[in-house]
C-alpha positions in Angstrom: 50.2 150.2 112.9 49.7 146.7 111.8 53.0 147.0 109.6 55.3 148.7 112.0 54.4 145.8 114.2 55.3 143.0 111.8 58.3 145.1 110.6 59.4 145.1 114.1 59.1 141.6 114.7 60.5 140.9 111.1 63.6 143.3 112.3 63.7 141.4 115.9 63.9 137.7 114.6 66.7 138.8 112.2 69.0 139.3 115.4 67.8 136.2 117.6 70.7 133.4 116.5 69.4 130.4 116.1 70.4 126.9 117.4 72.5 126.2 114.2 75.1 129.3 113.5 75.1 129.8 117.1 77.8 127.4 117.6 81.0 128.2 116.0 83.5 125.8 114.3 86.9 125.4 116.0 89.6 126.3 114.8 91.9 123.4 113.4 94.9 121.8 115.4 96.4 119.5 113.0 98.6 116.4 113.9 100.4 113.9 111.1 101.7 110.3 111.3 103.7 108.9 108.7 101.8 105.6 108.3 103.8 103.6 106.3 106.8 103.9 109.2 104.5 103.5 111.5 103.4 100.0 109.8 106.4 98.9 109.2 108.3 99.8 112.3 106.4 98.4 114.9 107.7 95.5 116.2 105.1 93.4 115.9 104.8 94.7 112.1 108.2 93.9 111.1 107.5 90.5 112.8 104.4 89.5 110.9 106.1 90.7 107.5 109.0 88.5 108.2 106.0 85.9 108.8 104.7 87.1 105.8 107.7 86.5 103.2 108.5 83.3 104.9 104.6 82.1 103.9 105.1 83.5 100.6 108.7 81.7 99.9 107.0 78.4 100.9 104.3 78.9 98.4 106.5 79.9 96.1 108.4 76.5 96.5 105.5 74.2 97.0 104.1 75.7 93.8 107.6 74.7 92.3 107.3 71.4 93.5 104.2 70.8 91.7 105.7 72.6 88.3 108.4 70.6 87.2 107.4 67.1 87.3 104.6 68.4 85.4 106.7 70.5 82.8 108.8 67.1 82.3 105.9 65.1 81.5 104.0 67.4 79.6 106.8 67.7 77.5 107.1 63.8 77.3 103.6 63.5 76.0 104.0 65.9 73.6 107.0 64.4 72.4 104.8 60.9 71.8 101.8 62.8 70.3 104.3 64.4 67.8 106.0 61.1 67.2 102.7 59.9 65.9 103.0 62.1 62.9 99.4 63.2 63.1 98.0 59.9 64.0 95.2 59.1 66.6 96.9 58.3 70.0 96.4 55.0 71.2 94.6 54.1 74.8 97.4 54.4 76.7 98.9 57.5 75.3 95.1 59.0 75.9 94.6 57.6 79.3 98.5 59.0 80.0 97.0 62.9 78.8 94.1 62.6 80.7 95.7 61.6 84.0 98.5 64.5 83.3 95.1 66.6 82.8 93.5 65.6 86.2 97.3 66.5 88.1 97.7 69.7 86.2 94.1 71.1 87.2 94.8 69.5 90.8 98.0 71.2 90.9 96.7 74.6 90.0 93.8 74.4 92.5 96.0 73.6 95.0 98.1 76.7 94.1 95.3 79.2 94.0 94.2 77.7 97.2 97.6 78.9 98.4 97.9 82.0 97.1 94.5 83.1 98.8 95.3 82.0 101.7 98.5 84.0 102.2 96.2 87.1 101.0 93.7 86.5 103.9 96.6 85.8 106.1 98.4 89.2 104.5 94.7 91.2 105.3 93.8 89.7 108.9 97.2 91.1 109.6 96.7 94.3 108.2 93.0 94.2 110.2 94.6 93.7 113.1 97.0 96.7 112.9 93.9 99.2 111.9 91.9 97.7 114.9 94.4 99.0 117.2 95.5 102.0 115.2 91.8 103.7 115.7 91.8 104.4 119.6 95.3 105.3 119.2 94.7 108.3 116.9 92.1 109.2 119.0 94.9 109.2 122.5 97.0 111.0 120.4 95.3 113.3 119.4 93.8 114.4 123.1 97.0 114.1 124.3 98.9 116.0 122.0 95.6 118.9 121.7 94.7 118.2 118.2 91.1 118.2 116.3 92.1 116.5 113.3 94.8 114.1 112.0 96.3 113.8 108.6 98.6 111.1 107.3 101.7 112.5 105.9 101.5 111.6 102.5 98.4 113.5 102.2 100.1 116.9 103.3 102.5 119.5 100.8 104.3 120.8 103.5 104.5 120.4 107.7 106.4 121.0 110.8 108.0 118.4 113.0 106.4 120.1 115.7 102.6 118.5 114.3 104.5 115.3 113.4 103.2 112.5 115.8 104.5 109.3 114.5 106.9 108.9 117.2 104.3 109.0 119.4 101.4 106.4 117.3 104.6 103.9 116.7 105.3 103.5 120.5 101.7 103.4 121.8 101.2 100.3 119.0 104.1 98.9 120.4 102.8 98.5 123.4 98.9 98.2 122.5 99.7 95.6 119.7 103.0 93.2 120.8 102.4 90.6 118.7 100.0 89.9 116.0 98.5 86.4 114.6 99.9 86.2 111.0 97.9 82.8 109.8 93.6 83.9 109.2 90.9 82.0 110.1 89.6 79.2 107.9 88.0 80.8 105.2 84.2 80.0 105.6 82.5 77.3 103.7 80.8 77.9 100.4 77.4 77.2 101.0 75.8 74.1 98.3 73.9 75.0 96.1 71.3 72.4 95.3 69.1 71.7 92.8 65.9 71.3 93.2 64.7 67.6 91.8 62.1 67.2 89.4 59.3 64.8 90.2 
């Protein structure tokens, strides 16, 4: 009796669902947006990368500027050190190098300095864009009755009929009309001291 009881209740618990399988997955309604339009067809995208080419033809040209006066006199001083046949430059020839030196280490640090501040400037922008681009997927994607969203490059094959772009480049328009193209300051690097001996 003892087993037909257990049996049953065995038998009984195989058919109660529980909390986990009873809730079925939907089935997908997929929606894709062609990114890199979208990013480069809002306006305020093509905006910031004309912002963006102007700040990286001036750094190309100021790192110009610092180049060639530097080529010539490197050149210059190498031309007076070879003159020497081989013998030690005199005082003035050395203090000549080492001021080139001290520009030529300037000039590059003042170049790099450049260069990473157009890439902060070139991500802010980019952050910017995504910040907006989140909620808008999301409004899209209620309004168009879809559970998941792909970008287009990551697709074989679709319809226009699941293509939303059209409708993710006009809500950035309007949710994003301009964007900042120069970043914040960069923050300090902390000091690092050394402690002191006694």
């Amino acid at each position: 009796m003892t087993k037909f009881i257990v049996s049953a209740a065995l038998a009984a618990s195989a058919f109660v669902p529980t909390a986990a399988s009873a809730q079925a997955v939907p089935a997908a309604v997929i929606a894709v947006v062609d990114l890199e339009k979208v990013q480069s067809q809002c306006n305020a995208c093509k905006n910031a990368l004309a912002a963006l080419r102007a700040q990286g033809t001036a750094q190309e040209n100021r790192e110009k500027a610092l180049v060639t006066p530097l080529q010539a006199e490197q050149k210059q001083i190498q031309a007076s050190i070879d003159a020497l046949g081989g013998k030690e430059p005199d005082a003035a020839l050395k203090a000549r190098a080492t001021a080139f030196q001290t520009r030529y280490e300037s000039a590059q640090q003042e170049a790099a300095r450049g260069r990473a501040q157009l890439q902060r400037n070139q991500a802010y922008i980019a952050q910017q864009i995504q910040a907006k681009l989140g909620p808008i997927y999301t409004q899209v994607m209620q309004r168009r009755g879809a559970n998941l969203m792909l970008e287009t490059g990551q697709t074989l094959a679709t319809t226009t009929s699941v293509d939303v772009t059209a409708d993710v480049l006009a809500a950035l328009n309007v949710a994003l009309p301009t964007v900042v193209t120069i970043a914040p300051a960069a923050p300090a690097q902390p000091k690092t001291t050394t402690p002191q001996g006694r």
